[in-house]
C-alpha positions, 0 to 999 in steps of 0.5 A: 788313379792314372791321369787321363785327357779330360774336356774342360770349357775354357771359355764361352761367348754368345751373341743376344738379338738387339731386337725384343719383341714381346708378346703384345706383338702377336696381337696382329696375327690371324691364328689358325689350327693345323686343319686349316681353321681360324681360332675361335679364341680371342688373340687377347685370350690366346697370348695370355694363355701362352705367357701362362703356360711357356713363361715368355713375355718376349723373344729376341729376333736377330736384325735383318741384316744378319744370318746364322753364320754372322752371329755364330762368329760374333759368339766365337769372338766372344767365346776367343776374347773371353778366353784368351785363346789364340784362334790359330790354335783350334783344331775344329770348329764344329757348328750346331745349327738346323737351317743354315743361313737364312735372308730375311730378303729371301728366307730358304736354307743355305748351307752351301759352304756350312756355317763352319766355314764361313764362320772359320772364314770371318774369323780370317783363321788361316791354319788349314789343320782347323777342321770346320764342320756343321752338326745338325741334330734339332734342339740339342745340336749344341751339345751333341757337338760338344760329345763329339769335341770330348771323344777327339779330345780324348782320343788325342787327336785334338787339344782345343775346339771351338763348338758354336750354335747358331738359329734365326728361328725367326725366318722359319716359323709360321706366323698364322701358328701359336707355336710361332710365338715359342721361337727367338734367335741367337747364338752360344760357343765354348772352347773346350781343352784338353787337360792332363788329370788324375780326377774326372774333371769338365765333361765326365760323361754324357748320354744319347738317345735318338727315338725316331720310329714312333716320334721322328716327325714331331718337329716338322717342316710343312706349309702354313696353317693359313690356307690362303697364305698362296705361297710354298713356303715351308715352316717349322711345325711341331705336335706339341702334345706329344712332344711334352709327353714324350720330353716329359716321359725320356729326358728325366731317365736319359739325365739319370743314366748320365748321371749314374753313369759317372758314379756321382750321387745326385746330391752332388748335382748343382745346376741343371741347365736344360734347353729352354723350350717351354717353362712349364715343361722344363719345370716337369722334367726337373720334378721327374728327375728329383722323383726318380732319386726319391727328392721331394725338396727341389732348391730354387736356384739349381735350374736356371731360366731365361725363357721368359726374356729371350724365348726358345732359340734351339740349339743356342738357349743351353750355350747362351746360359752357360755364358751368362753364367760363366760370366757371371751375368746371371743374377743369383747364379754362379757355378763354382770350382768343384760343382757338378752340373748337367746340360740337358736338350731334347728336339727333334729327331726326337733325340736327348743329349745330356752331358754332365760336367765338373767345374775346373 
């Protein structure tokens, strides 16, 4: 075989919140159903029906004092410092976000100048030739910004890109809504490299799929539930319903595509890290995609989770795993030189992005 330029990740970084705020928080709130209603439930009853069903016991929200763009580039020194890259050598910075930087003080998107470059700023990188840009693609942003990094590496027009994700979910969600309880904050980076091979090796192939005509708007942004909030404040909003349904009924055959797109058998699959929106539905998909290779035993370790400390922060929860991974600061888990493993998302759009790489 020829040698071909393949994406390796060299390094990651990520930036966990300081701030843990478990489920005994929302023991406060006054809940209320999308018509308007106050829920009958108890919040005692509610929140312990949530833990079931999601696995969250507490979520991170980032200090007041920070925005998405200041806790991307605490990802992007990690991803530099852990990777021993020269900062002046990256030819793109690409960011995956979905509200840009948002105050505490005053919660409304800015994304005036794009978080690229205010990250690229504070990271004080003086080489005009990094090219810095936002990517917005709901939940699985992160890695779709890392398919984009593959087809400029490969291509040849690139040797090295840095591709950050960054939420403060906290500022944007309703708190008179159970959904509400789902998100957290942070952020993940990796650097990806070009290198010269005559074997597939790091990102091998990857798949897309966006479904917008019948499921674009099952993540939303609208008002809040509580019809005396009295303010025009919008927030994330979500049917949750068909969203399970249809995360359940694509993600699994898009994972499979990937997969066999690379010619790998599925035994050879490792790890299956997959965005951690909600565990029960992140236990289903992987179910699905056993059934679909005709595998009853599922290994226990081959899907890690950290839902149940750190919630859901969109598109940072699939790089911030691949860190404590990576680095080893996940207990049990490890990815070894010649494993394959997949990164998996699906949010809003509703769009799927999986990627399915092999260790260096």
């Amino acid at each position: 075989m020829s040698k071909a330029f393949y994406s390796i990740i060299k390094g990651t970084g990520r930036y966990i919140p300081t701030r843990i705020i478990k489920n005994e928080k929302f023991l406060e709130n006054e809940f209320y159903n999308s018509a308007g209603e106050k829920i009958a439930k108890t919040n005692n009853e509610i929140v312990s029906k949530f833990n079931q069903i999601t696995e969250i016991e507490e979520r991170r929200y980032v200090e007041d004092k920070y925005v998405a763009s200041d806790i991307g580039f605490f990802a992007a020194q990690d991803a530099l410092t852990s990777s021993n890259t020269d900062k002046e050598t990256l030819d793109y910075i690409i960011v995956a976000h979905n509200f840009g930087d948002v105050k505490k003080s005053n919660p409304k998107s800015d994304l005036v100048p794009c978080l690229a470059v205010r990250i690229k700023q504070k990271l004080g990188i003086e080489n005009p030739n990094t090219v810095a840009y936002d990517l917005s693609f709901g939940c699985p942003g992160w890695i779709q910004a890392m398919i984009q990094a593959d087809y400029y590496i490969r291509s040849g027009d690139a040797k090295r890109i840095m591709v950050i994700a960054a939420e403060t979910l906290s500022r944007v969600f309703d708190p008179h809504d159970i959904d509400g309880m789902l998100y957290s904050d942070g952020a993940g980076a990796a650097i990806l490299e070009a290198v010269e091979s005559d074997t597939p090796v790091g990102m091998i192939s990857h798949k897309t799929r966006t479904d917008a005509l019948e499921y674009g708007m099952l993540l939303r942004m609208e008002k809040s539930y509580d019809p005396q909030y009295g303010k025009n404040d919008i927030f994330i909003k979500m049917n949750g319903r068909k969203l399970y349904e249809y995360a359940l009924n694509h993600v699994p055959q898009v994972v499979k595509e990937c997969i066999d797109k690379a010619g790998v058998p599925f035994a050879e699959i490792k790890k299956v890290l997959i965005h951690q929106a909600n565990a029960k539905m992140d236990y289903a998909i992987l179910a699905r995609i056993f059934r679909l290779y005709g595998v009853k035993e599922i290994p226990d370790d081959i899907m890690p989770m950290t839902i149940s400390k750190l919630g859901n922060n969109s598109v940072a929860t699939v790089p911030i795993l691949c860190d404590l991974i990576m680095k080893g600061n996940m207990e049990g888990q490890k990815i070894n030189s010649g494993d394959y493993y997949v990164l998996a998302s699906v949010g809003a759009g509703m769009s799927i992005s999986v990627i399915l790489c092999r260790q260096q």
